[in-house]
Structure formats: C-alpha cells, structure tokens
OpenMM code with the backbone's topology and positions (N, CA, C; nanometers):
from openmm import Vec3, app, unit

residues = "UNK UNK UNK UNK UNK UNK UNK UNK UNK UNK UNK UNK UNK UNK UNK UNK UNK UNK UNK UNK UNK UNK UNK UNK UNK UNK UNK UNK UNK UNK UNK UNK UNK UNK UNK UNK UNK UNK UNK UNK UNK UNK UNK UNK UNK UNK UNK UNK UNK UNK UNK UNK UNK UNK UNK UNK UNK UNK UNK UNK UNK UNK UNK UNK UNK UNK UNK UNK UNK UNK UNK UNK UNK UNK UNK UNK UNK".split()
positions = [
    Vec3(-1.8120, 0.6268, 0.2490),
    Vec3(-1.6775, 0.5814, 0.2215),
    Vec3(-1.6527, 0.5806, 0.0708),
    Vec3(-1.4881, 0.6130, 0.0392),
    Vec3(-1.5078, 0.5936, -0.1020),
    Vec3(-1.4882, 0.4772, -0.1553),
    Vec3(-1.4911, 0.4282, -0.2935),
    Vec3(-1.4270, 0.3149, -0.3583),
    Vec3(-1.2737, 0.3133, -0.3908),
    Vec3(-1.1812, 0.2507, -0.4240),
    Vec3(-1.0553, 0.2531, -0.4427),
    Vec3(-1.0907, 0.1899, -0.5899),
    Vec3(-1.0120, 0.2766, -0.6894),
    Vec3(-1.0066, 0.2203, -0.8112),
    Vec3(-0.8505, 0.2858, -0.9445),
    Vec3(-0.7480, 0.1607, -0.9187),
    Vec3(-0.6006, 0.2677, -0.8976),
    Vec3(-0.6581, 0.2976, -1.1001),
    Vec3(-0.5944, 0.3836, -1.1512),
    Vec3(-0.6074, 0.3942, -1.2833),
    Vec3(-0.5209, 0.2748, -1.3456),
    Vec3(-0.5567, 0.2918, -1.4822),
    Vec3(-0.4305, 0.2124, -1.5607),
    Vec3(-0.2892, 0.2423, -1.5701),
    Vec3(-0.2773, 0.3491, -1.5499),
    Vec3(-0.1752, 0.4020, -1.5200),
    Vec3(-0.0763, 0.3707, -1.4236),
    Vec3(-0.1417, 0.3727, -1.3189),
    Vec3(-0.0977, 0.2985, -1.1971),
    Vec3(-0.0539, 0.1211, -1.1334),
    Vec3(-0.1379, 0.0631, -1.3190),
    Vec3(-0.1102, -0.1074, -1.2917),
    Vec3(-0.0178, -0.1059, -1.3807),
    Vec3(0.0538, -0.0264, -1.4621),
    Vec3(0.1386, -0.0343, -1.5206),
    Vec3(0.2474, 0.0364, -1.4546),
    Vec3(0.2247, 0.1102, -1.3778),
    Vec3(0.3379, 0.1433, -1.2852),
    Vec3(0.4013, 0.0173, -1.2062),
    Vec3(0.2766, -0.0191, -1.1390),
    Vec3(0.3015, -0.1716, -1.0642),
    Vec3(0.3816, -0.2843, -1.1246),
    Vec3(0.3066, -0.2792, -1.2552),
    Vec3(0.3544, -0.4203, -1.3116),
    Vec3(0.5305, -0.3903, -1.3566),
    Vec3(0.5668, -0.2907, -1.3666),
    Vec3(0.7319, -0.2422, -1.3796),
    Vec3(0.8206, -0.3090, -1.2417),
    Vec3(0.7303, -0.3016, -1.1336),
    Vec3(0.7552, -0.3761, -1.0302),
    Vec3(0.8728, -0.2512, -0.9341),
    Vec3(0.8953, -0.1353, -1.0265),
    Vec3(0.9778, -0.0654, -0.9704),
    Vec3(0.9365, 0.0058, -0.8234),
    Vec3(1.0369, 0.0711, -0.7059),
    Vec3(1.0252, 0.1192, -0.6373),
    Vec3(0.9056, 0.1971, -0.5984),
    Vec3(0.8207, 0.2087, -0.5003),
    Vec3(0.7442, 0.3221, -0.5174),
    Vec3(0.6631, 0.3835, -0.3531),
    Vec3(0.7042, 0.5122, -0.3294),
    Vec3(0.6918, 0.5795, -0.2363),
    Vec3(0.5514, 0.6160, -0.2550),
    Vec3(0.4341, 0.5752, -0.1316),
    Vec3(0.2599, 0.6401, -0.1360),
    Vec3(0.2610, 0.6729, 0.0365),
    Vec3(0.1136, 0.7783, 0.0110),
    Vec3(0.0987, 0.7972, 0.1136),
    Vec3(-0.0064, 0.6294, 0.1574),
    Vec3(-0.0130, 0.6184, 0.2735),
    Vec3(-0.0878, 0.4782, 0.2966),
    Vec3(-0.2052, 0.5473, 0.4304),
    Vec3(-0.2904, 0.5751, 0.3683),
    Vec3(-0.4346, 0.6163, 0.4562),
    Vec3(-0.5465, 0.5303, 0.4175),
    Vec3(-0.5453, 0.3794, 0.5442),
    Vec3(-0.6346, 0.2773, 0.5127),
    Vec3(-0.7385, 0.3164, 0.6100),
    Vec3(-0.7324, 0.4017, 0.6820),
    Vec3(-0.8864, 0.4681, 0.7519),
    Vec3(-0.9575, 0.5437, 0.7104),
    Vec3(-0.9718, 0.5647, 0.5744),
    Vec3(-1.0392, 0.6579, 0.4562),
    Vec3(-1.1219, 0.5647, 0.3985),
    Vec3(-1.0822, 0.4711, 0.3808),
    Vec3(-1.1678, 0.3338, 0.3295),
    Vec3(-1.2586, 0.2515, 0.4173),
    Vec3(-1.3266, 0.2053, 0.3235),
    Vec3(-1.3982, 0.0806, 0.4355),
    Vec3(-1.3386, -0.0472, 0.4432),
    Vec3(-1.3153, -0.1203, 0.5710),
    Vec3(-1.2095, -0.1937, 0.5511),
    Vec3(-1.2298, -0.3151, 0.4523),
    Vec3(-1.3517, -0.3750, 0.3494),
    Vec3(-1.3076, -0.4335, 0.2565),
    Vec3(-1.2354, -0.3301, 0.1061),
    Vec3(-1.2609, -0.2338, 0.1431),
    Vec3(-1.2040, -0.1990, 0.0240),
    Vec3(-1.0311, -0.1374, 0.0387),
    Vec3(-0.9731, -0.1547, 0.1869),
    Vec3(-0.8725, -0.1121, 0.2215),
    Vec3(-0.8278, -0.2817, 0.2152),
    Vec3(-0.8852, -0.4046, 0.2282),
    Vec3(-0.8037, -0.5222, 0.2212),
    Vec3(-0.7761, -0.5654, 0.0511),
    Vec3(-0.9445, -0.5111, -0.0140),
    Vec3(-0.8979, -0.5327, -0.1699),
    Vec3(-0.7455, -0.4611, -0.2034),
    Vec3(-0.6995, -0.3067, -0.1949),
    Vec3(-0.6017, -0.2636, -0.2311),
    Vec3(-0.4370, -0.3337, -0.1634),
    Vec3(-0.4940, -0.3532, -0.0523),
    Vec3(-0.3481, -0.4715, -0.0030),
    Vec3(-0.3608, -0.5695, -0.0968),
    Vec3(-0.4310, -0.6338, -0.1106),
    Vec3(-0.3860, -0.7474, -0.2153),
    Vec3(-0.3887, -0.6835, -0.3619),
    Vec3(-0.3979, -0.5852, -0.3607),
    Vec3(-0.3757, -0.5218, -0.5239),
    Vec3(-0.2436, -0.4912, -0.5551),
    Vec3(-0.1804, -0.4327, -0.4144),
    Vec3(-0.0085, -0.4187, -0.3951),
    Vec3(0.0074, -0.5653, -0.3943),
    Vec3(-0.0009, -0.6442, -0.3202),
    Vec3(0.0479, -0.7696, -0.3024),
    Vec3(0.0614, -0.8618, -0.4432),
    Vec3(0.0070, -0.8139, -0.5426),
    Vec3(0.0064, -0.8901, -0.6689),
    Vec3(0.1322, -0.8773, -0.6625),
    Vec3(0.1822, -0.7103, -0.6634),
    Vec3(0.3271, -0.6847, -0.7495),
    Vec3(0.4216, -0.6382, -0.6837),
    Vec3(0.3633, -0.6405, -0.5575),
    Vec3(0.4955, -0.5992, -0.4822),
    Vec3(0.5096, -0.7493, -0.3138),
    Vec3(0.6128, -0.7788, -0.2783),
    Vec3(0.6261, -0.8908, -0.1849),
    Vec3(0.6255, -0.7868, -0.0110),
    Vec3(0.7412, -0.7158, -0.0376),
    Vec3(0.8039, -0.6234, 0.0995),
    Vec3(0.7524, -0.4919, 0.0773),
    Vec3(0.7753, -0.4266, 0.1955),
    Vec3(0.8176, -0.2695, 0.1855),
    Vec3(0.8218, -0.2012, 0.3397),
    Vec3(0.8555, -0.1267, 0.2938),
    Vec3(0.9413, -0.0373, 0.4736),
    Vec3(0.8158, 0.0475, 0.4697),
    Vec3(0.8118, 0.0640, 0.6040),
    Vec3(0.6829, 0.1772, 0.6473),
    Vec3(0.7100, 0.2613, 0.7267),
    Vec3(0.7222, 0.4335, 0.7071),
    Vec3(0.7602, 0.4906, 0.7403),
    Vec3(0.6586, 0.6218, 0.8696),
    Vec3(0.7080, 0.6291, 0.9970),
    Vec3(0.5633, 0.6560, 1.0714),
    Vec3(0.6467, 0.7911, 1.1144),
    Vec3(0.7196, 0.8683, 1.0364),
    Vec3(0.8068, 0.9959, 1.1265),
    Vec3(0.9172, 0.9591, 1.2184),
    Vec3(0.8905, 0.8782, 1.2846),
    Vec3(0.9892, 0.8526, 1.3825),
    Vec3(1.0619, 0.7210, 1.3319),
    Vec3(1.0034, 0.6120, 1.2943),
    Vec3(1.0506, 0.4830, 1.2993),
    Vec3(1.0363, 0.3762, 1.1463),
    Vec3(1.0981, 0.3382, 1.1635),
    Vec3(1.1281, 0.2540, 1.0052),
    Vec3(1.0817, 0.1022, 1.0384),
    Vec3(1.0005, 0.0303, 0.9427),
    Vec3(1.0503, -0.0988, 0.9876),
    Vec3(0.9822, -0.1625, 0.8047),
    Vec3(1.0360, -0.2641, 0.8109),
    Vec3(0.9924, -0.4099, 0.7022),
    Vec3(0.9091, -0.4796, 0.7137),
    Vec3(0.8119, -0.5047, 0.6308),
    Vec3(0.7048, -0.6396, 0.6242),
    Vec3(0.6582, -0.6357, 0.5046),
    Vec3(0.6047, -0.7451, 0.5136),
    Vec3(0.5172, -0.7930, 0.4041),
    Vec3(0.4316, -0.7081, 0.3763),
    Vec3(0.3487, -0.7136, 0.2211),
    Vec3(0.2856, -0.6107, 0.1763),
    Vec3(0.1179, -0.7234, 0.2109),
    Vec3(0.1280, -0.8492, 0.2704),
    Vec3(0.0193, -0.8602, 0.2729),
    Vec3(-0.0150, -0.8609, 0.4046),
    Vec3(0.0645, -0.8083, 0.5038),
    Vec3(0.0910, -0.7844, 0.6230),
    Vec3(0.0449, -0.6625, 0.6313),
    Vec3(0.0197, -0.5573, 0.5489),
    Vec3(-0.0066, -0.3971, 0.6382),
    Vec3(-0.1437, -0.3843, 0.6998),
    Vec3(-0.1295, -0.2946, 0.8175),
    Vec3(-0.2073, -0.2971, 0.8694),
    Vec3(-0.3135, -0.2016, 0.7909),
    Vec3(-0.4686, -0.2554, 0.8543),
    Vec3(-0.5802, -0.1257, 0.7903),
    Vec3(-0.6566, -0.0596, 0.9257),
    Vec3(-0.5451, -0.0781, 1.0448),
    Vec3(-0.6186, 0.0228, 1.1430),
    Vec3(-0.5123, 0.0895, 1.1295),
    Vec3(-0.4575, 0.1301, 1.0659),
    Vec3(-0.3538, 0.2867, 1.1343),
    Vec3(-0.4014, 0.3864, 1.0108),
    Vec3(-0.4359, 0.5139, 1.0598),
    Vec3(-0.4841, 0.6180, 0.9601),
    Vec3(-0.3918, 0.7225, 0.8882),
    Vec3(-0.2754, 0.6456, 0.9309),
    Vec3(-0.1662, 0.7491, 0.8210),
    Vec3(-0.0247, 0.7293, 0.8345),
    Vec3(0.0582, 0.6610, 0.7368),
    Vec3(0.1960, 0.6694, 0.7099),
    Vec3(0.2307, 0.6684, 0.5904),
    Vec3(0.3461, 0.6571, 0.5778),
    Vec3(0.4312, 0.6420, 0.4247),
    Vec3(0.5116, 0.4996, 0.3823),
    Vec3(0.4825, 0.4709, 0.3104),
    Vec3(0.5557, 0.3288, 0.2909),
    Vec3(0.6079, 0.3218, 0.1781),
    Vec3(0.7251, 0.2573, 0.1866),
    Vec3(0.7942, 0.2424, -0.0040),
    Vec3(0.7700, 0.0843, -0.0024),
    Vec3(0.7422, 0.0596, -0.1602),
    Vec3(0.7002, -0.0465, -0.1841),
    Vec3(0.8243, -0.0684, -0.2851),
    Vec3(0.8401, -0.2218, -0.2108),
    Vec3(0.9876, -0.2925, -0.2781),
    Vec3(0.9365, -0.4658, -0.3227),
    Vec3(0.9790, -0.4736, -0.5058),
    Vec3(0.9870, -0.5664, -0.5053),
    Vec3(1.0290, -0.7030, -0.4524),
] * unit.nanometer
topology = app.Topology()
chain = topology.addChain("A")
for resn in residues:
    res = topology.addResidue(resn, chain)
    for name in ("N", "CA", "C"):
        topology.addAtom(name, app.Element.getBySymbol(name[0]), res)
C-alpha cells in the first residue's frame, strides 16, 4: 500500500479554503492512511458533494466513506 503525503503545495491550496474538484480513490490506501487524509480535508474543508456518474449528494467531509474505490467529489468550504 502506498503512503499519502499531499505536497506543500497542496496545504496551501487547502488553507485558501477555495473550491476543489479530486478524484477520491480510498481503496488504494490502507484504511489508516485513507482515515489520516479525511481528516486532512476535514481541517479545511466542513462539506462537499460526491459525485458517483449517476448521482449527486452532500455530506460532511468527515463523513466520507473509505470503502468505495472510486468517485469524484468537490470540496466546499
């Protein structure tokens, strides 16, 4: 499994707090290192919509799930 380690780049993206569209593949990880990165979003982001092809919905960013192996989610302050 790999490690998750976002660049600096990327906590300064965060910390702007602005909008931001990722792919979300938490079955690539092992699931502590897929719960560390939820709470790494969760610092700086509260919501976001998750997008599965067909269906839209809202939750919490400390809410996502780490059994589903692939969607898109925008992350909203």
């Amino acid at each position: 499994m790999q490690s998750l380690s976002p660049s600096q780049s990327m906590h300064e993206l965060f910390e702007r707090r602005v909008p931001v569209m990722l792919e979300y593949s938490p079955d690539v990880y092992a699931p502590g290192v897929a719960h560390d990165f939820i709470a790494l979003l969760s610092r700086y982001y509260e919501k976001c919509m998750i997008f599965d092809g067909y269906n839209q919905a809202e939750m919490k960013v400390v809410d996502l799930p780490i059994s589903i192996a692939h969607t898109n989610i925008l992350l909203l302050p």
